[in-house]
NUSEFI-552862 format. One record per residue (C-alpha): x, y, z. Coordinates in nm, 4 decimals. Layout:
<recs>
((X, Y, Z))
...
</recs>
This chain:
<recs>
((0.1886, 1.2047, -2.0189))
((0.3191, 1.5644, -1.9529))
((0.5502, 1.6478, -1.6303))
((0.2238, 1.8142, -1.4942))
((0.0246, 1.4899, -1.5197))
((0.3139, 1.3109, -1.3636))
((0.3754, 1.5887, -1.0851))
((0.0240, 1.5505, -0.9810))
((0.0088, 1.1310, -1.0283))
((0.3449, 1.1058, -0.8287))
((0.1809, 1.3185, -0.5608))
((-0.1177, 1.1112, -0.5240))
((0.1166, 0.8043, -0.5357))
((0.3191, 0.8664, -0.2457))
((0.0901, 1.0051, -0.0291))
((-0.1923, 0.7198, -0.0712))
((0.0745, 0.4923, -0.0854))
((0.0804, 0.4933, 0.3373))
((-0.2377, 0.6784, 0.4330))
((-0.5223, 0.4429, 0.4173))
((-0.6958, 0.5383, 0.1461))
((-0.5995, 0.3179, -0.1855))
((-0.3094, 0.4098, -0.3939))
((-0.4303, 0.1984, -0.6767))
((-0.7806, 0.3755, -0.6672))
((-0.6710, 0.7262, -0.6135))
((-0.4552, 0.6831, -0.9546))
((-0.7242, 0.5204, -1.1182))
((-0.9347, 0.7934, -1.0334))
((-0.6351, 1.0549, -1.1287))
((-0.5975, 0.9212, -1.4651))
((-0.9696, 0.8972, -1.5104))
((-0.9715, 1.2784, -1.4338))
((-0.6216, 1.3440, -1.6532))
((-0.7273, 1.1660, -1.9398))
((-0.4124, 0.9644, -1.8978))
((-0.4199, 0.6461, -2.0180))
((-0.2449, 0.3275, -2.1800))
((0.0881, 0.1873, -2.1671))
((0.2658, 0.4419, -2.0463))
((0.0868, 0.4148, -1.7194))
((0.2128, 0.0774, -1.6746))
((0.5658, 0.2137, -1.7116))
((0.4588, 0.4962, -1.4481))
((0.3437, 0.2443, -1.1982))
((0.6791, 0.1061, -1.1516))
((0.8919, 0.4364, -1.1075))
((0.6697, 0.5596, -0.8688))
((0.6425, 0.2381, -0.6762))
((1.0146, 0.2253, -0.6585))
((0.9809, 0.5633, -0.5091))
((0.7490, 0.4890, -0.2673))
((1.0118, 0.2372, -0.1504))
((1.2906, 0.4012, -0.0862))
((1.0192, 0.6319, 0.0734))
((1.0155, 0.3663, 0.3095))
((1.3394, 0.2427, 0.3548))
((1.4543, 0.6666, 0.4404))
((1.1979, 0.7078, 0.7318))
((1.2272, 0.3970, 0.8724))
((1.5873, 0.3361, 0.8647))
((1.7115, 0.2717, 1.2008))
((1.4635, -0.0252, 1.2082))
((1.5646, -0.1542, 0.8959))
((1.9290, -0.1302, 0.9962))
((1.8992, -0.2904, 1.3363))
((1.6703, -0.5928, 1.1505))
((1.9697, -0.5859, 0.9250))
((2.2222, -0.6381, 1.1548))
((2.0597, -0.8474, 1.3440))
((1.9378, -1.0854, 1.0795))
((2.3038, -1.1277, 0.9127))
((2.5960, -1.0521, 1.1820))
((2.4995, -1.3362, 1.4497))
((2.4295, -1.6915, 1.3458))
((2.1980, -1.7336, 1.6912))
((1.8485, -1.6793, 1.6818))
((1.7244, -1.3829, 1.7934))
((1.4568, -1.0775, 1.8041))
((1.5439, -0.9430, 1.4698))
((1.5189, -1.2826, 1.2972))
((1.2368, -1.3939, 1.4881))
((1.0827, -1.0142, 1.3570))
((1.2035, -1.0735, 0.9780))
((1.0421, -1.4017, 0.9925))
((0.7160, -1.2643, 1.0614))
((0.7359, -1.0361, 0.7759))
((0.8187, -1.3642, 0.5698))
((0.5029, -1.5145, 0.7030))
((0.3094, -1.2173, 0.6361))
((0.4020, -1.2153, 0.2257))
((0.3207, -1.5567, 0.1633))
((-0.0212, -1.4900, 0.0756))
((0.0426, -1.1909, -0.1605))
((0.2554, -1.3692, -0.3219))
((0.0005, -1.6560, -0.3840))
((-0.2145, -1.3846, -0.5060))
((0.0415, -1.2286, -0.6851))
((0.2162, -1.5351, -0.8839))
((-0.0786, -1.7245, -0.9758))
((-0.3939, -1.5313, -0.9498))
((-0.3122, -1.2010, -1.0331))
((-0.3830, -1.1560, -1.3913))
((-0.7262, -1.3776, -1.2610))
((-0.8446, -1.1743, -1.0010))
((-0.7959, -0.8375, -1.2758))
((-0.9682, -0.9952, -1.5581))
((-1.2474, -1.0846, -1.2829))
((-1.3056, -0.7713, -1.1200))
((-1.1741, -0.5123, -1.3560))
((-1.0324, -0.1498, -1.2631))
((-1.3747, 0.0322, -1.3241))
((-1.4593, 0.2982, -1.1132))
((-1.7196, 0.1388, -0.9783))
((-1.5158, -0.1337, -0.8033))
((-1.2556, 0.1322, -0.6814))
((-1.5923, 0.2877, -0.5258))
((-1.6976, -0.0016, -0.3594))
((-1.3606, -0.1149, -0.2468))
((-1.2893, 0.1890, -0.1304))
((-1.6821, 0.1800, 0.0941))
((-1.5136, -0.1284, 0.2406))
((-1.2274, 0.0491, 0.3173))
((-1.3979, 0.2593, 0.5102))
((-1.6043, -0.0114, 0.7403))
((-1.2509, -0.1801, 0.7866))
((-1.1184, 0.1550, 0.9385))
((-1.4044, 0.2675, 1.1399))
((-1.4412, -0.0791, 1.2471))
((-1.0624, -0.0951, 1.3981))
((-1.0864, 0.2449, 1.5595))
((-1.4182, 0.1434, 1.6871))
((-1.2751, -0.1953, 1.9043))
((-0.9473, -0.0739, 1.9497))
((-1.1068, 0.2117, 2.1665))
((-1.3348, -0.0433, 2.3422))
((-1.0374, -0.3129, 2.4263))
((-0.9132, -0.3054, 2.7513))
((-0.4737, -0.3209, 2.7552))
((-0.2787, -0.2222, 2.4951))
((-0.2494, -0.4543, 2.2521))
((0.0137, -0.7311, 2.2065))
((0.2967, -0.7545, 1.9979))
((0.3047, -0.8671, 1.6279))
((0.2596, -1.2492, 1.6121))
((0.2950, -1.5198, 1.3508))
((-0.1063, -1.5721, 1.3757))
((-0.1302, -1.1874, 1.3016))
((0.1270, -1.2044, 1.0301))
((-0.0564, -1.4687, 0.8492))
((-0.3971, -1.2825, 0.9198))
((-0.2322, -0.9062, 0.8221))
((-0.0449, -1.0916, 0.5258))
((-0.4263, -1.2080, 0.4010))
((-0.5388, -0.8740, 0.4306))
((-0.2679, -0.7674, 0.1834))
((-0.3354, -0.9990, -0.0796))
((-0.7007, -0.9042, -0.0923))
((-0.5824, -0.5220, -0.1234))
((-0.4773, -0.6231, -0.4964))
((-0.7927, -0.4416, -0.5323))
((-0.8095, -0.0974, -0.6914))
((-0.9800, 0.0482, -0.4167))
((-0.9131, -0.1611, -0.1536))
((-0.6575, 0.0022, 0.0791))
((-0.3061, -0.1654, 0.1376))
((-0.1970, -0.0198, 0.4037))
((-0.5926, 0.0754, 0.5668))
((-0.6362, -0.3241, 0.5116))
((-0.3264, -0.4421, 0.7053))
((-0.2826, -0.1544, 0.9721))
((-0.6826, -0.1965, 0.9976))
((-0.6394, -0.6070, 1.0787))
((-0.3575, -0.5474, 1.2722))
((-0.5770, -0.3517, 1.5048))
((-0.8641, -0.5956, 1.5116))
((-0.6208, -0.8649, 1.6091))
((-0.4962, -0.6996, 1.8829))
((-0.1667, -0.5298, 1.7837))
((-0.0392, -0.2706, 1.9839))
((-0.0624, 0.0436, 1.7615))
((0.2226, 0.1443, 1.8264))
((0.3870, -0.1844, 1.6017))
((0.1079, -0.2285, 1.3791))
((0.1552, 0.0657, 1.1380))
((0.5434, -0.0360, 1.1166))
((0.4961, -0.3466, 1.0915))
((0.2720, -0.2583, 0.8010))
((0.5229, -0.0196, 0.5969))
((0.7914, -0.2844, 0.6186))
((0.5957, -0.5951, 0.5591))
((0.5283, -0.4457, 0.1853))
((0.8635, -0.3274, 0.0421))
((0.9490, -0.6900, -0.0959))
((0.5996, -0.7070, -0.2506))
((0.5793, -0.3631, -0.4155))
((0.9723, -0.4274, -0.5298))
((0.8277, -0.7780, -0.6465))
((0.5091, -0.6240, -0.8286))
((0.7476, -0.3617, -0.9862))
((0.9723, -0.6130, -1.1339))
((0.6573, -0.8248, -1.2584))
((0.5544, -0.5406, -1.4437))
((0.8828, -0.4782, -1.5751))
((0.9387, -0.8371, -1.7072))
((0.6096, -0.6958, -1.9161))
((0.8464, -0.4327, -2.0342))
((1.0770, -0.6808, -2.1224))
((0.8615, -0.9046, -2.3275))
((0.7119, -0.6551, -2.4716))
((0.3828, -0.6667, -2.3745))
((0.4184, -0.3092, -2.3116))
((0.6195, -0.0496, -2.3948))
((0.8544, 0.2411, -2.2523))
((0.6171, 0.5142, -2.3616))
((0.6890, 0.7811, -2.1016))
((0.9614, 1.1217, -2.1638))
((1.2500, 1.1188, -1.8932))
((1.1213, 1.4809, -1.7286))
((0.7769, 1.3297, -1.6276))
((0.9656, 0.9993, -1.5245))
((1.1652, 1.1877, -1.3172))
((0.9152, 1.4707, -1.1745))
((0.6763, 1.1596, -1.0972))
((0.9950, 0.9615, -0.9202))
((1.0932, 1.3016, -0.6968))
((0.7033, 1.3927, -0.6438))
((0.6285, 0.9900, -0.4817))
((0.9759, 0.9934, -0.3101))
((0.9391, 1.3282, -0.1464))
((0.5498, 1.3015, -0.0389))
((0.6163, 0.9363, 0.0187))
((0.8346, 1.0403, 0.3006))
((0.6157, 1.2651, 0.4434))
((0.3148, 1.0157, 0.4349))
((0.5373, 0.7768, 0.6008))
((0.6059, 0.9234, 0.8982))
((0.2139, 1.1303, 0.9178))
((0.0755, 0.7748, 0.8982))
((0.2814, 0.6415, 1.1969))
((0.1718, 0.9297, 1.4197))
((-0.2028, 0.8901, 1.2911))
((-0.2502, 0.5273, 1.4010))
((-0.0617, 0.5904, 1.7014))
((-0.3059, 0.8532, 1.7910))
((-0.6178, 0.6438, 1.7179))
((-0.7493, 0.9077, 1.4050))
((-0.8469, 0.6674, 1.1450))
((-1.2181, 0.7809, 1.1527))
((-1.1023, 1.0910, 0.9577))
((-0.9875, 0.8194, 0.6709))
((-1.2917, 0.6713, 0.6765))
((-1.5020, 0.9165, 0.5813))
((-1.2575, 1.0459, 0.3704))
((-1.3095, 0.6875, 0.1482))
((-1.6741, 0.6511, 0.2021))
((-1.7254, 1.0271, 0.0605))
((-1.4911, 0.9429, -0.2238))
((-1.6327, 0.5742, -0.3156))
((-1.9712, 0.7306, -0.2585))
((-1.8727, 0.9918, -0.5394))
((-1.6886, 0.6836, -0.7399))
((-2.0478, 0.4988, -0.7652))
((-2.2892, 0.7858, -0.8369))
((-2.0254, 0.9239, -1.1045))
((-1.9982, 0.5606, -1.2772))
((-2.3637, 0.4982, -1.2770))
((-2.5096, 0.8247, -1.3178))
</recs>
């Protein structure tokens, strides 16, 4: 992989990372287009997910250091534990997914590009479906419960799909649950830092056994790291305004135009 391939991969990382439209099937599609391909991507994955992290953890700061101090400086129960709690609930299921059915659920489905094109079709309902309802509902939503965490978490798991949006699954059941906007899209970015940390480190313990190998230079490691930080960051907080401005429509089209191209490509 040169640092050009990993400029443009990192891009694509961190900004699919948070807007709705599949991280895991936009860099399927990338390397598809690249000709990128084999271990080294495996070794990618996990830099640029680590990126996409501390992504994260830089735009939404203050709420991760009032959770923080909240969780660990008072022994009473409180909002912020209550809140952490929920975002416990919410990863059970993904990690379910993740510990025991993983390698399952790939050998099942694959990473073709014609399941990234059809996950990313359903994508697309799940996002014109939310914006849909949460324009009809009368109020403004409710606060993040456990019922929702479970429900969001669910949603999460099933985005181990290449296609299948993480953060267009759980901001998109958020919404059909009920969640104000205005908590559902952070609820979303901070409800998936353990898992993408934990997905990293599974793939590294690949590294480790060598079922893989360290087959990338350090200048595309670290062009691929700064590209997913720095567009990470900017994805981050675009995403947040987005939802809270009910424009998730655009994403949907966006997804069913590229699945729709996905398909036809793979079976033409």
């Amino acid at each position: 992989m040169s640092w050009f391939h990993a400029l443009i991969l990192g891009i694509v990382q961190g900004l699919t990372e948070f807007l709705p439209v599949s991280s895991s099937g936009h860099l399927e599609i990338g390397h598809a287009l690249l000709g990128t391909s084999g271990e080294e991507n495996l070794t990618f994955a996990i830099i640029v997910h680590v990126a996409t992290v501390l992504s994260t953890l830089v735009v939404l700061w203050r709420e991760v250091a009032v959770l923080f101090a909240g969780t660990f400086t008072t022994p009473r129960w409180n909002e912020e534990k209550d809140y952490v709690a929920k975002i416990l609930v919410s990863m059970i299921p993904v990690f379910v997914v993740g510990m025991f059915f993983k390698d399952q659920v790939e050998a099942l489905f694959g990473n073709g590009l014609l399941l990234v094109g059809c996950c990313l079709l359903l994508t697309a309902g799940l996002l014109a479906l939310s914006e849909w309802l949460q324009k009809r509902r009368q109020g403004a939503g409710h606060e993040v419960g456990y019922k929702d965490a479970i429900l969001i978490g669910i949603a999460q798991a099933c985005a181990v799909l290449p296609g299948l949006s993480r953060s267009g699954t759980t901001i998109a059941t958020g919404l059909l649950c009920g969640v104000k906007k205005e908590s559902v899209a952070q609820f979303s970015f901070l409800m998936v830092l353990i898992p993408i940390l934990g997905e990293a480190l599974l793939d590294s313990l690949k590294l480790l056994k060598g079922e893989a190998t360290m087959d990338i230079g350090l200048l595309p490691a670290l062009v691929g790291f700064v590209a997913a930080f720095v567009t990470g960051c900017l994805a981050c907080r675009f995403m947040i305004e987005i939802v809270r401005r009910q424009r998730l429509i655009w994403f949907a089209i966006y997804c069913a135009i590229v699945g729709s191209v996905a398909i036809i490509t793979t079976l033409c």
